[in-house]
C-alpha positions as CSV (number, residue, x, y, z in Angstrom):
1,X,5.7,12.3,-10.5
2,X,6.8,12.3,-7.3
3,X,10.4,14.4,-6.9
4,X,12.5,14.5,-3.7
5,X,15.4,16.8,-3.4
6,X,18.1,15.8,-0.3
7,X,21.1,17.8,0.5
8,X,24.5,16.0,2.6
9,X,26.5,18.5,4.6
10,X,29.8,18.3,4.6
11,X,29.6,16.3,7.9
12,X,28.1,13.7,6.4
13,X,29.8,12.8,3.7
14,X,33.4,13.0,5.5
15,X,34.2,9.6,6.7
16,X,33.1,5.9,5.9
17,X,30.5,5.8,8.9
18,X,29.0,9.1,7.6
19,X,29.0,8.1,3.9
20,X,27.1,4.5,4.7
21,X,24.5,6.2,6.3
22,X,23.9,8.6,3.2
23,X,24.4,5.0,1.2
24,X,21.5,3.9,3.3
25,X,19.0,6.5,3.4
26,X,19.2,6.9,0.0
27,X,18.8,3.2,-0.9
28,X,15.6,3.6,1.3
29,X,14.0,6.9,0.0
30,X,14.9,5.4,-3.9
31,X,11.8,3.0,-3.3
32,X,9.4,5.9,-1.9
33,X,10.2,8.5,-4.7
34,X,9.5,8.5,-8.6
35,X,12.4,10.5,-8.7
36,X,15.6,11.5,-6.4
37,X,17.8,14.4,-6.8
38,X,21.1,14.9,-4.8
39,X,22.8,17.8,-4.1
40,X,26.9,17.7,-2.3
41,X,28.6,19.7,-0.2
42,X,32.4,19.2,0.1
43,X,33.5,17.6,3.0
44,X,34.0,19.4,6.4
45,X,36.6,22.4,6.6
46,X,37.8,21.7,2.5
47,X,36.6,25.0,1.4
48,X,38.2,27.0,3.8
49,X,41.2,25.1,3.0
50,X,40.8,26.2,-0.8
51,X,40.5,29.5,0.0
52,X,43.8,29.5,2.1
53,X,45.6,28.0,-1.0
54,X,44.1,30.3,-3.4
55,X,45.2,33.6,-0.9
56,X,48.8,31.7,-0.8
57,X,48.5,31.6,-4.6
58,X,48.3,35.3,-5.0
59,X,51.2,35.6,-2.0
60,X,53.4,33.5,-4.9
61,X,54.1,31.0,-2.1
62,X,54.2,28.0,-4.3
63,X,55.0,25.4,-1.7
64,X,52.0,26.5,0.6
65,X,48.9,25.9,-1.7
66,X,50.9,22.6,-3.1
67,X,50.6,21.7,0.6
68,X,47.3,22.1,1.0
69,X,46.8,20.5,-2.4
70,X,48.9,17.5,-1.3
71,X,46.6,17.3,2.0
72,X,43.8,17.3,0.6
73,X,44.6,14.6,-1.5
74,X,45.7,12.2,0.9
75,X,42.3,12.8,3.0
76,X,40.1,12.1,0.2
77,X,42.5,9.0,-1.7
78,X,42.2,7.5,2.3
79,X,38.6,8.2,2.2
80,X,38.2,6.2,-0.8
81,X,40.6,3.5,0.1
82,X,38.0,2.8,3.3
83,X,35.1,3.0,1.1
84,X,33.8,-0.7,-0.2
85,X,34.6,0.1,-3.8
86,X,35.3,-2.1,-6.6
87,X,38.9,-2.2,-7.8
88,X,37.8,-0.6,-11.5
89,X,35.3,2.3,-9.5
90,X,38.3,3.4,-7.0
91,X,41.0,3.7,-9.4
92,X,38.6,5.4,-11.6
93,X,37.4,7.8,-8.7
94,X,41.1,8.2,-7.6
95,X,42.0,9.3,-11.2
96,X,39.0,12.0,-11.0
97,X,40.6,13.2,-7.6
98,X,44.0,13.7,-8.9
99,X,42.6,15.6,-12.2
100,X,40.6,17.7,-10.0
101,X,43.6,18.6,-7.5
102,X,45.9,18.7,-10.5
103,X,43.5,21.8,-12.3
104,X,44.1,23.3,-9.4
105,X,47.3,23.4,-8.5
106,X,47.5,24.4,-12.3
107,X,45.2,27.2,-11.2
108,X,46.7,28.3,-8.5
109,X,49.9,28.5,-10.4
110,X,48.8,30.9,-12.6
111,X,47.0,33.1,-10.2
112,X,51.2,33.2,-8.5
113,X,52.7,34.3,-11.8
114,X,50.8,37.2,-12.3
115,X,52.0,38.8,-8.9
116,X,48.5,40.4,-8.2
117,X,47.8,42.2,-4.8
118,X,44.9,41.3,-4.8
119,X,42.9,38.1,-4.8
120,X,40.3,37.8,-8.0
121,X,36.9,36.7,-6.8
122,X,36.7,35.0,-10.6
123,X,39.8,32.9,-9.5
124,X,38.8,32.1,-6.3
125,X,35.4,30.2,-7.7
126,X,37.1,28.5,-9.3
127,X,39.8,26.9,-6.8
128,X,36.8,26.7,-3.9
129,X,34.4,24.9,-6.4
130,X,36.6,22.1,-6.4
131,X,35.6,20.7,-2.6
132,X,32.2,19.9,-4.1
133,X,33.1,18.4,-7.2
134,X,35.4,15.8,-5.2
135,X,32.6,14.7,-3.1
136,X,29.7,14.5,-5.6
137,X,31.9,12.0,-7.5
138,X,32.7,10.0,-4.2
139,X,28.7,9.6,-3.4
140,X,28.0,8.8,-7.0
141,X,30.5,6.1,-7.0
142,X,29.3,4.7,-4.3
143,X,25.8,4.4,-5.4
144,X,27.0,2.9,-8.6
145,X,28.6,0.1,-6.2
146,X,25.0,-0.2,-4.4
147,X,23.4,-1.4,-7.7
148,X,21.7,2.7,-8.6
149,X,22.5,4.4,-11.7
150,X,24.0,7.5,-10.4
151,X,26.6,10.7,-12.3
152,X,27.8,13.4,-10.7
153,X,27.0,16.2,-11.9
154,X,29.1,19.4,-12.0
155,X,26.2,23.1,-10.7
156,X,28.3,24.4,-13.5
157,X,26.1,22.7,-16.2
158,X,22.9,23.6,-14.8
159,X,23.1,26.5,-12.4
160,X,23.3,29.3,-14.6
161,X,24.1,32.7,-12.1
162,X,25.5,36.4,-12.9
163,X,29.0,37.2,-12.7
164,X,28.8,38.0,-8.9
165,X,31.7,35.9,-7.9
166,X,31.4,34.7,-4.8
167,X,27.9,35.8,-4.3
168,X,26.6,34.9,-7.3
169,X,22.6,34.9,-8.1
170,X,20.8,32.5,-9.9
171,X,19.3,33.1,-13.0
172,X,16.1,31.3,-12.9
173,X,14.9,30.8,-16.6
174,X,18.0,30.1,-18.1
175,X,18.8,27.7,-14.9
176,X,15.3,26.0,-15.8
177,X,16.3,25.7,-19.3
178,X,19.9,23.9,-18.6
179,X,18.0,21.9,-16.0
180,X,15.7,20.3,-19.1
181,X,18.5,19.6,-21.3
182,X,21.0,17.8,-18.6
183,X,19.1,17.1,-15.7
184,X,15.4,16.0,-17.0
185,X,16.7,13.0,-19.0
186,X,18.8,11.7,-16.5
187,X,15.8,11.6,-14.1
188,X,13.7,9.9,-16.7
189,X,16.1,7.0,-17.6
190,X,15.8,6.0,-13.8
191,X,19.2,7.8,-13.1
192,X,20.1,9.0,-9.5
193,X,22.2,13.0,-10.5
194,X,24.3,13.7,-7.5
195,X,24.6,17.8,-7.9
196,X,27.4,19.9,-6.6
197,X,26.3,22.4,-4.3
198,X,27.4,25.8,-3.9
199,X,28.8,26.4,-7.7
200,X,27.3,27.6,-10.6
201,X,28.6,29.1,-13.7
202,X,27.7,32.3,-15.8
203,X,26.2,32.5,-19.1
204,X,29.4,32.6,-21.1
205,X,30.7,29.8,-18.6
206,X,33.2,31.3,-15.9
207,X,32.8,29.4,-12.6
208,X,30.9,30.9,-9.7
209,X,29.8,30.4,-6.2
210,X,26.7,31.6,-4.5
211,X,28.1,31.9,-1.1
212,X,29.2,30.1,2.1
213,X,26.7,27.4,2.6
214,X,25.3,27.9,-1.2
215,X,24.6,24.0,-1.4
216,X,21.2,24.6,0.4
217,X,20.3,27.5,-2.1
218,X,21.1,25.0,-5.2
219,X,19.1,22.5,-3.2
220,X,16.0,24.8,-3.5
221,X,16.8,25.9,-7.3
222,X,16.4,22.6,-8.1
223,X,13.6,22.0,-6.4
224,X,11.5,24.5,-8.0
225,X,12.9,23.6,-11.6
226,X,12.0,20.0,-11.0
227,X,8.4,20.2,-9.5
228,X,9.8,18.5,-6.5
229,X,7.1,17.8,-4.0
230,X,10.2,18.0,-0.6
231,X,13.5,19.6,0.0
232,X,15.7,17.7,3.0
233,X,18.9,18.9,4.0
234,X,21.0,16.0,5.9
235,X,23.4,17.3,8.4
236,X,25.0,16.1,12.0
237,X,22.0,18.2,14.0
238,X,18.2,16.6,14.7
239,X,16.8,20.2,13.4
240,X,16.8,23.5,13.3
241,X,17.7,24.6,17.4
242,X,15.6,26.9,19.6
243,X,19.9,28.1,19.6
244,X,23.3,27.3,18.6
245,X,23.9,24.5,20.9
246,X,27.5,25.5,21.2
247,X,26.4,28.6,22.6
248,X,23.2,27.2,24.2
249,X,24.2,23.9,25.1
250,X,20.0,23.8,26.7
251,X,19.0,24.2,23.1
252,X,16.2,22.4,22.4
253,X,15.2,20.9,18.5
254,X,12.3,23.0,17.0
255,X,9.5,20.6,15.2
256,X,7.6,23.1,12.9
257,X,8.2,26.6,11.7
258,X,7.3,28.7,9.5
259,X,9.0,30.0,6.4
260,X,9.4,33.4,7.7
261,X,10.4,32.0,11.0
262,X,13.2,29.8,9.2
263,X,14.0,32.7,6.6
264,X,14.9,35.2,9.6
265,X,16.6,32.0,12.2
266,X,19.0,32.1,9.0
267,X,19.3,35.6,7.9
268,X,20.3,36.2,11.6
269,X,22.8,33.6,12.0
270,X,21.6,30.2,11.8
271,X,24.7,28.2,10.2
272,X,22.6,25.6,8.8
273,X,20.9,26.8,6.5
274,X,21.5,29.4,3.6
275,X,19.4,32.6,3.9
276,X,18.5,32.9,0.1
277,X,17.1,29.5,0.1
278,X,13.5,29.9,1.5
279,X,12.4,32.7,-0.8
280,X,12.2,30.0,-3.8
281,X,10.6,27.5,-1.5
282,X,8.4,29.6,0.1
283,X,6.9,30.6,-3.3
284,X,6.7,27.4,-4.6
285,X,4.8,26.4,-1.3
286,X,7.6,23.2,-1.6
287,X,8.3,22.3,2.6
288,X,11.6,21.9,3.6
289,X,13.1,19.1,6.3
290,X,15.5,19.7,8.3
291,X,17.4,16.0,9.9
292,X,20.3,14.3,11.4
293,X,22.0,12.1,8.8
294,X,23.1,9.7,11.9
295,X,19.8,9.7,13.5
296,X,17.4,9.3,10.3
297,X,14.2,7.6,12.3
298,X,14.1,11.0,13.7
299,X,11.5,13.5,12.4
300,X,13.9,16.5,12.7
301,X,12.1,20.0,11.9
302,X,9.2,20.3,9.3
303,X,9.5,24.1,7.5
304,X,6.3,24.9,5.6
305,X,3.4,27.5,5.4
306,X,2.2,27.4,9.2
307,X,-0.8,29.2,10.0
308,X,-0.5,32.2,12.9
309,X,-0.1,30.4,16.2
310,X,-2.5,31.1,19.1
311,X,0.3,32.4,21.9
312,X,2.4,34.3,20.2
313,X,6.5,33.2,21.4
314,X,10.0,33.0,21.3
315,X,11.0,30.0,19.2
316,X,14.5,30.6,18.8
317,X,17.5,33.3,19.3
318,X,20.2,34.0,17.3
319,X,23.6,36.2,17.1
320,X,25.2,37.3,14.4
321,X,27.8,40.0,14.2
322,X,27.7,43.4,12.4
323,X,29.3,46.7,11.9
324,X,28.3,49.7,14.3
325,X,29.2,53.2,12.8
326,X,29.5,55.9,15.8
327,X,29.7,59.7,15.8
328,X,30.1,61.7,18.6
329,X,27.9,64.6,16.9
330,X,25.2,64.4,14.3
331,X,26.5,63.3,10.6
332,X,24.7,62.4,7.5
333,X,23.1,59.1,7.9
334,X,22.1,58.7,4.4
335,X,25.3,59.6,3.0
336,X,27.3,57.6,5.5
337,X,24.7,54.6,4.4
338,X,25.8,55.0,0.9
339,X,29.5,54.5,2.0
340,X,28.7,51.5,4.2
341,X,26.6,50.2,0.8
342,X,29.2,50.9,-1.6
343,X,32.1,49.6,1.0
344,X,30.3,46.6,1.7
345,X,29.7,45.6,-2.1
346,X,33.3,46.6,-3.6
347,X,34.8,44.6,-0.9
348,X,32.6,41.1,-0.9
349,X,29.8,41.7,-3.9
350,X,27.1,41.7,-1.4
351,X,24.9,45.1,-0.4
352,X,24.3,46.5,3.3
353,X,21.1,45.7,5.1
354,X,21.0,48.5,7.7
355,X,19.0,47.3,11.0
356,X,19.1,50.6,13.1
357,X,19.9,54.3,12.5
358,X,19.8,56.8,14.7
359,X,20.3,60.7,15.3
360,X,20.1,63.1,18.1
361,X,21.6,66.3,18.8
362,X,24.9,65.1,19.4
363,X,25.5,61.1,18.3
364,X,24.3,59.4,15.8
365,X,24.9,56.0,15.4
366,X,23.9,53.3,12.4
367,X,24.4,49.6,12.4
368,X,24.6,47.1,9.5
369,X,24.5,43.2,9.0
370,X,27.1,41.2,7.6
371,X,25.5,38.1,5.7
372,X,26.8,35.1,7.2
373,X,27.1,34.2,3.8
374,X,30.6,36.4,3.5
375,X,32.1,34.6,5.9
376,X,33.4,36.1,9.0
377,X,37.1,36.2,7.9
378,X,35.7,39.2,6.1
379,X,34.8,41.1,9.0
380,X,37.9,42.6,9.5
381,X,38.4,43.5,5.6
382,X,35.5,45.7,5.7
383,X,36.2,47.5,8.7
384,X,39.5,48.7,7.5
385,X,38.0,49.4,4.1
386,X,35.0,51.4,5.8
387,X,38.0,53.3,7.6
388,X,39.5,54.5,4.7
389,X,36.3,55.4,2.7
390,X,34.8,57.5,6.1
391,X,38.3,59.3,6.2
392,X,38.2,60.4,2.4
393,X,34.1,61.2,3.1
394,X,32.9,65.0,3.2
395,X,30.9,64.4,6.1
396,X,31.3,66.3,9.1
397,X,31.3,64.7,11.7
398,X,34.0,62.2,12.6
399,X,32.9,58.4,12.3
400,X,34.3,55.6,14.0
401,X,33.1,51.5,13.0
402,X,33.7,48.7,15.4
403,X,31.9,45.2,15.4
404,X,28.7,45.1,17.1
405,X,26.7,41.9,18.0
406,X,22.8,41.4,16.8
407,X,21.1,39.0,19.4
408,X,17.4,38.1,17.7
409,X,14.5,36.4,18.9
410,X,12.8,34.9,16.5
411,X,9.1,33.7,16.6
412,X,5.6,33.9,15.6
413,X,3.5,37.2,16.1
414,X,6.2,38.9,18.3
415,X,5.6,42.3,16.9
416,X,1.9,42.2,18.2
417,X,2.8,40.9,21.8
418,X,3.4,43.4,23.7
419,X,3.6,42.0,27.0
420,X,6.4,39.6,25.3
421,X,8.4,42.5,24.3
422,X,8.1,43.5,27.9
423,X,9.5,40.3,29.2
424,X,12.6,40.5,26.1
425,X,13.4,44.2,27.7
426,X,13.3,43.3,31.5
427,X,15.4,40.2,30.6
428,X,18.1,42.3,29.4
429,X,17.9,45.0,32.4
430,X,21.3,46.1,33.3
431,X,22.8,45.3,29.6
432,X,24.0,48.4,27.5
433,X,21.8,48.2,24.6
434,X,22.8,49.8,21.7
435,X,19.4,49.7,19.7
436,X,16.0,47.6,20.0
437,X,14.4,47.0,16.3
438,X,11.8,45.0,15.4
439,X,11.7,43.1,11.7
440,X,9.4,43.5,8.8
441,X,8.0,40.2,8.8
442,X,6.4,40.4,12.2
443,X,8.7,37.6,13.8
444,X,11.9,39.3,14.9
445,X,12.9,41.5,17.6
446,X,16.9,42.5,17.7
447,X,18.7,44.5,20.2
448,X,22.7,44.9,18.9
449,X,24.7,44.8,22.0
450,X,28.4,45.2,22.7
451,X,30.6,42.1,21.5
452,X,31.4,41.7,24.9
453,X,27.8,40.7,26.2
454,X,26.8,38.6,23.7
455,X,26.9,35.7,25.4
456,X,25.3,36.7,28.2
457,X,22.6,38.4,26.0
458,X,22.3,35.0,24.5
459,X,21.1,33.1,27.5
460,X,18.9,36.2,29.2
461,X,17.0,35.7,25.6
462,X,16.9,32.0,25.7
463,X,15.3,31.3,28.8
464,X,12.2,33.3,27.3
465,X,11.8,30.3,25.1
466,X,8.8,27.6,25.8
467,X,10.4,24.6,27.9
468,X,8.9,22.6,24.7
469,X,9.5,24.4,21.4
């Protein structure tokens, strides 16, 4: 049988023109595929309004996350009301959005009577999982409307995960398992699941998330438990970008990489795409799409297991920002590692990848990642945290952190082109580079730079691209 899998970004589910596109692509893929499988995000910028009401929650201040409650119900009832719905499906999908805003509110009240100072990761899954519940149930009515048999269907059901809140891993067999109980019979009675992304649920059944962006990662979990033959992930962009074309507005679209290639564009930045997604899909040898929901005709970028190119070049270059440790005079490096480990996990469940250390005589200096899966409103929370564990630390020398930026080029074979490296260091002459490391896999070279010159680290690295990529 043949299985598709296709994720909508929150873009593309946000507004009537948006959600008539998804309407028609998957009216048109229906008739191509044995089988289709959905997967939602919540529309644009709704999370991160969650997770303001759930911090206002532990503040006690009741009339803030009722605000954001009561805004977020008037965007999606008006979405709805635009949406060409049958009298009995809206009311019934405006019933489903007030029970859903209601259990949070309900929520969130609770979370304001017990006074905490802190915020519970447990407690904030479960407010932020409500974004994607709202908008599977808005695709899924729509459907109905377009003649499909189609459920939404909560990741808590099927995506079984630890009790990592907020970074929660899958748990593949028992995943598998749920997935033939709930899923499997849908799919064979002809029925169209619409998934939430991003949320899962534990063993004994506490809500979780698997990080900012997690819908792609569910995307590929199902895949593999499903035999699907594709993954697609919808979204506003054509591809994956040679750069962010915010940053780079010469960005060019990207037709074919590799898994490693996609894997590292976005471990190292790449907002569209979650960095745990490609390890399942990569295994599985399942390729992944990449397309513009507006601009389906398009081919977008094809991600599968390409074979070594001939030239060996620059496909794409990335930033992403991390946490530079600094000592005036030689310290531990392996014991200030373990703090930055320990830090990094106790304050957003995640461990520290260290890209560069360093020691000489009198400086040593060490830099870490920060997953773009944390989110970067939690930059500044692990800085201060670092701060207080290097303080109470018995090393000797006296550490300082500050954020650093991680410009990478990413492409095939770069660690065996020399005379490519060459051109990446004479592009950044005159730049104070803090370290130069090249990746694992073969198709990365970073330099960490000053925040200050990262955009114009950015461009010098860009030009080095192919005019066609």
């Amino acid at each position: 049988m043949a299985n598709l899998v296709m994720k909508f970004g929150g873009t593309s589910v946000g507004t009537p023109p948006a959600l008539s596109q998804v309407i028609s692509i998957v009216l048109h893929e229906h008739k191509r595929w044995d089988h289709l499988i959905l997967v939602a995000s919540a529309l644009d910028g709704v999370t991160d309004s969650l997770l303001e009401a759930a911090y206002l929650a532990q503040a006690a201040n009741h009339r803030g996350y009722r605000r954001i409650a009561a805004t977020l119900r008037t965007r999606h009832i008006s979405l709805v009301e635009q949406l060409p719905l049958s009298q009995a499906e809206s009311s019934a999908l405006q019933a489903d959005i007030d029970r859903l805003l209601l259990e949070m509110i309900e929520t969130c009240q609770a979370l304001a009577n017990t006074q905490s100072d802190t915020l519970s990761p447990a407690v904030s899954d479960s407010i932020c999982s409500v974004g994607e519940r709202l908008a599977a149930r808005i695709i899924a009515s729509l459907l109905r409307q377009n003649d499909l048999l189609s459920v939404a269907i909560d990741g808590t059901d099927i995506l079984v995960t630890d009790d990592v809140h907020g970074n929660a891993a899958p748990l593949l067999a028992e995943t598998r398992q749920r997935i033939q109980q709930n899923l499997i019979p849908m799919l064979n009675r002809g029925i169209v699941p619409v998934v939430t992304g991003y949320i899962g649920a534990t063993v004994k059944g506490a809500t979780t998330t698997i990080g900012r962006g997690g819908s792609d990662y569910t995307a590929s979990i199902l895949a593999i438990s499903t035999a699907a033959q594709e993954v697609w992930i919808w979204s506003g962009v054509d591809g994956m970008m040679s750069a962010d074309p915010r940053e780079i507005p010469e960005a060019q679209v990207i037709a074919e990489m590799s898994y490693n290639e996609v894997a590292e564009l976005a471990y190292f930045g790449a907002r569209i795409l979650h960095a745990r997604m490609i390890a399942p899909l990569r295994e599985h040898n399942i390729p992944l799409v990449v397309r513009n929901v507006y601009k389906p005709q398009r081919n977008g970028t094809r991600i599968h297991a390409a074979g070594a190119s001939s030239t060996p070049h620059i496909k794409a270059v990335t930033s992403i920002q991390g946490i530079g440790l600094f000592a005036d005079r030689s310290g531990s490096l392996t014991h200030v590692t373990q703090i930055a480990d320990e830090t990094l996990f106790e304050t957003v469940g995640t461990h520290a990848d260290v890209m560069i250390a360093s020691q000489s005589s009198s400086r040593s200096f060490l830099c870490f990642v920060i997953p773009t899966s944390v989110g970067s409103d939690s930059i500044d929370t692990i800085r201060t945290a670092l701060h207080v564990k290097l303080k109470q630390s018995n090393d000797t020398a006296i550490w300082q952190a500050r954020p650093v930026s991680l410009i990478t080029a990413i492409g095939d074979q770069i660690n065996t082109a020399t005379s490519l490296m060459a051109n990446v260091i004479h592009a950044l002459s005159g730049l104070h580079l803090l370290g130069i490391t090249l990746g694992p896999s073969g198709c990365t070279l970073s330099v960490i730079v000053e925040v200050d010159d990262t955009e114009v680290t950015l461009q010098r690295l860009h030009r080095l691209t192919l005019t066609t990529v």
